[in-house]
C-alpha positions in Angstrom: 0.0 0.0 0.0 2.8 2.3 0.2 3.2 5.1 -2.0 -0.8 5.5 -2.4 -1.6 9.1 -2.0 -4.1 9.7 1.1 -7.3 11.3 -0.3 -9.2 13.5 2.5 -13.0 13.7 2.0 -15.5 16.0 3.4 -18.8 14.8 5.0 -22.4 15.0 6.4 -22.7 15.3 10.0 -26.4 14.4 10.4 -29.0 12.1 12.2 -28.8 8.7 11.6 -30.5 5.4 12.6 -28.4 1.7 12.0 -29.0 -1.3 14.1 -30.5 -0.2 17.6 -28.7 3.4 17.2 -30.5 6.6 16.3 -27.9 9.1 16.8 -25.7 11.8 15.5 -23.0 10.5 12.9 -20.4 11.7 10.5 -21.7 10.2 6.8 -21.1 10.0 3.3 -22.0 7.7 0.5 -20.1 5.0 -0.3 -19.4 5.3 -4.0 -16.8 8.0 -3.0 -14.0 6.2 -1.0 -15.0 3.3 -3.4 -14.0 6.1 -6.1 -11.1 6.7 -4.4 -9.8 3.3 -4.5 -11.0 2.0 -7.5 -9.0 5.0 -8.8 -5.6 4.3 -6.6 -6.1 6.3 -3.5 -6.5 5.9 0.2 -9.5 7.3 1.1 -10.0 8.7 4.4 -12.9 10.8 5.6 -12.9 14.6 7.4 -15.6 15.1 9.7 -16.8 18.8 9.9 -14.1 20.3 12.9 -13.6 24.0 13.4 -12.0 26.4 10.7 -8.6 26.8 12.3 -7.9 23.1 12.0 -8.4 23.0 8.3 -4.7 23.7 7.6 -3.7 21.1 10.1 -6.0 18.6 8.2 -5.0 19.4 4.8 -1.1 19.3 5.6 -2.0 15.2 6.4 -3.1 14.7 3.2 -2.2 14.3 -0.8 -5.8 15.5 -1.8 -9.0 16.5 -1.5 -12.2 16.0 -2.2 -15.1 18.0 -1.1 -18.1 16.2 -1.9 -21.7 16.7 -2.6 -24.4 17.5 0.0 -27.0 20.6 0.5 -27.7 24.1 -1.2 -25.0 26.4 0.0 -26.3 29.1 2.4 -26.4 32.3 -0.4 -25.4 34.4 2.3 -21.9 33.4 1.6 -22.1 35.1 -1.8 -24.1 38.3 -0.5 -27.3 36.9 -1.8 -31.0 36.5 -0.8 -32.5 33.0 0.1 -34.8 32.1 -2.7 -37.9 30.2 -1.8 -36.5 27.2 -3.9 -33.3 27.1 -2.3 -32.6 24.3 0.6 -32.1 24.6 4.6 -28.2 26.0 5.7 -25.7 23.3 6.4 -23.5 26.1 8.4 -21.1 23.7 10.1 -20.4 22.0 6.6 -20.0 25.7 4.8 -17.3 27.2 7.8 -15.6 23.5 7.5 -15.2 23.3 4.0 -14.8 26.4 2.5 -11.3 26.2 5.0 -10.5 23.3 4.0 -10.8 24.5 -0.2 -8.9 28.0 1.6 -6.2 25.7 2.9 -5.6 23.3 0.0 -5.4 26.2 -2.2 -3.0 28.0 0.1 -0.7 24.6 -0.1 -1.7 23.9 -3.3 -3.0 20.4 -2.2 -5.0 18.6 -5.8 -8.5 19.7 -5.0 -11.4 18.1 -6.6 -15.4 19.4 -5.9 -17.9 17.7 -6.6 -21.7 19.4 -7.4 -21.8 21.6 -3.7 -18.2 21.6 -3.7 -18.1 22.5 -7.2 -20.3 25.4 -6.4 -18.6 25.6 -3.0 -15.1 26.4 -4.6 -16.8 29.4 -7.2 -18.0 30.3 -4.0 -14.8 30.4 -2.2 -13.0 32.9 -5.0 -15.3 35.1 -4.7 -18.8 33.6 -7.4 -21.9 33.5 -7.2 -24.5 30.6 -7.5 -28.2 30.2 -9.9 -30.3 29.0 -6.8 -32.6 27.0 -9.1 -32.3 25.5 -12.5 -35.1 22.7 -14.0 -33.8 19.6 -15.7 -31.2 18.2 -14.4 -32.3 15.4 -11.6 -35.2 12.7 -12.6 -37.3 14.0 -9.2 -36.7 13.7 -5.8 -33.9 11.3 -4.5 -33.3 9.6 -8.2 -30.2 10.6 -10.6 -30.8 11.6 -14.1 -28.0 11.6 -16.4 -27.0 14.2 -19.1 -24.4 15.1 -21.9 -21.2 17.0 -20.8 -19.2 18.6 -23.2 -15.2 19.3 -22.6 -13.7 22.8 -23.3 -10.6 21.7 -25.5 -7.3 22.6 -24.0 -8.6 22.6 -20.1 -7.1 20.5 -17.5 -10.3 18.2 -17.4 -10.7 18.1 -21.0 -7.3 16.3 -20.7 -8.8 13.7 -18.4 -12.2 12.9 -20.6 -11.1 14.4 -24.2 -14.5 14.0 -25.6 -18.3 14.2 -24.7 -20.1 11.9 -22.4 -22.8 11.1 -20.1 -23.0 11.9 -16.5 -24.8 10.6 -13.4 -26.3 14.3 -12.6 -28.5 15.6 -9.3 -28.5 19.2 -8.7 -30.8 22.4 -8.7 -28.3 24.9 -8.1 -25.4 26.2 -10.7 -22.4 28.4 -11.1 -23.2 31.6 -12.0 -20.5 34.9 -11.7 -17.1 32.7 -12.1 -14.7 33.2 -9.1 -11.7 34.9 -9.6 -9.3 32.9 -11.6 -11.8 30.1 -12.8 -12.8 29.1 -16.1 -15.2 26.8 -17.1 -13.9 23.7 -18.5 -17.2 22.0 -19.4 -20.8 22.2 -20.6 -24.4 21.0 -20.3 -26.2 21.0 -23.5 -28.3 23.9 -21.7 -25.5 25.8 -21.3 -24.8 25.1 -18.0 -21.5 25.1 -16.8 -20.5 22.0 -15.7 -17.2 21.9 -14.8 -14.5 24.4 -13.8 -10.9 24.8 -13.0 -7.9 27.0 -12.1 -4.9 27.6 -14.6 -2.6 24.4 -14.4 0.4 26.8 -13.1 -2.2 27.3 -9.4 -2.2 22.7 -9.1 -4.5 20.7 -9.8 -8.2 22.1 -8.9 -11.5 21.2 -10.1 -14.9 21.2 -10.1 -17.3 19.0 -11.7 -21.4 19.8 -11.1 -22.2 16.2 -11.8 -21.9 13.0 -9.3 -18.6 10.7 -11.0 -19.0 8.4 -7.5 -22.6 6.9 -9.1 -21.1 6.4 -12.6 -18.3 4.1 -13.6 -16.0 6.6 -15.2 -12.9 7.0 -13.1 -11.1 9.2 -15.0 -11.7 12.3 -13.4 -10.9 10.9 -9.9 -8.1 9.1 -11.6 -6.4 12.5 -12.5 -6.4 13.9 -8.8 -4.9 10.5 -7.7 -2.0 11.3 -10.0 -1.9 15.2 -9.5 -1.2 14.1 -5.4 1.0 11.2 -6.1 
């Protein structure tokens, strides 16, 4: 195992119930260590923790990943609560926009994934669509959707050409942050992927959900980038 580059993941911290317990627990879905793995990392998961130990976590690690979860609270880009956008996860927004402040800072491969997609725009200073139709199948269930690469980007290298993703989301990147481009498409126009120039590391953003598809590539590239 050595030699395996240790992949940090964020998480949920929310009620739970499994065997007789019904209690409090640090959670995330499977198909992202398994990601992890199947892709040549060590996956190890971050349970929310106050801001000032986010440099201390990220300096243990090779990468991260912050992963999926609820709306972003819009008050973090100086922005209203629309009627359509979810409840606050406050300890998950203080947690993990240090940890995307402090793998930037060490320039530790950083890979977000749909709220930490939006969560990174977020961090540089962007601004989030609090509602878009079309892409999820309802309630709980994945849709899938065309992504198109933007030829000479950092994730267009990883996937060259276009494909379908597993996609569940409402919210989308709106006002880039500073320094981002968008490195992929929806057919709709939404942007689906972003990135910082190659000379800042590795960072990326995909809106989509690669731990419920079987394309590795993506993950396979942020393995490398921390090895």
């Amino acid at each position: 195992m050595a030699g395996q580059p240790l992949i940090g993941m964020s998480t949920y911290l929310a009620g739970a119930q499994w065997s007789v317990w019904d209690m409090e627990a640090v959670l995330l879905p499977a198909g992202y260590p398994r990601l992890v793995q199947r892709a040549g990392g060590l996956a190890v998961m971050l349970p929310p923790d106050t801001p000032e130990r986010a440099a201390a976590a990220v300096a243990r690690i090779d990468g991260l990943v912050v992963a999926g979860g609820p709306d972003v609270d819009p008050s973090r880009y100086g922005a209203e609560r629309s009627p359509l956008t979810g409840p606050p996860a406050p300890e998950r927004d203080t947690w993990e926009l240090a940890l995307i402040e402090a793998a930037l800072a060490a320039r530790v491969p950083l890979l977000g994934v749909c709220r930490g997609m939006q969560l990174l725009n977020v961090a540089l200073g962007g601004t989030l669509v609090q509602h878009i139709d079309g892409h999820a199948d309802g309630v709980g269930i994945f849709g899938r959707h065309s992504v198109k690469p933007v030829p000479g980007t950092l994730y267009a290298a990883a996937v060259p050409e276009e494909t379908s993703v597993p996609t569940y989301h409402h919210q989308a990147v709106d006002r880039l942050g500073k320094g981002l481009a968008a490195s992929a498409y929806a057919e709709d126009g939404t942007v689906e992927a972003i990135e910082l120039p190659e000379s800042d590391g590795w960072v990326v953003g995909v809106q989509w959900h690669p731990e419920m598809g079987e394309d590795v590539r993506v993950m396979r590239e942020l393995v490398r980038a921390a090895s």
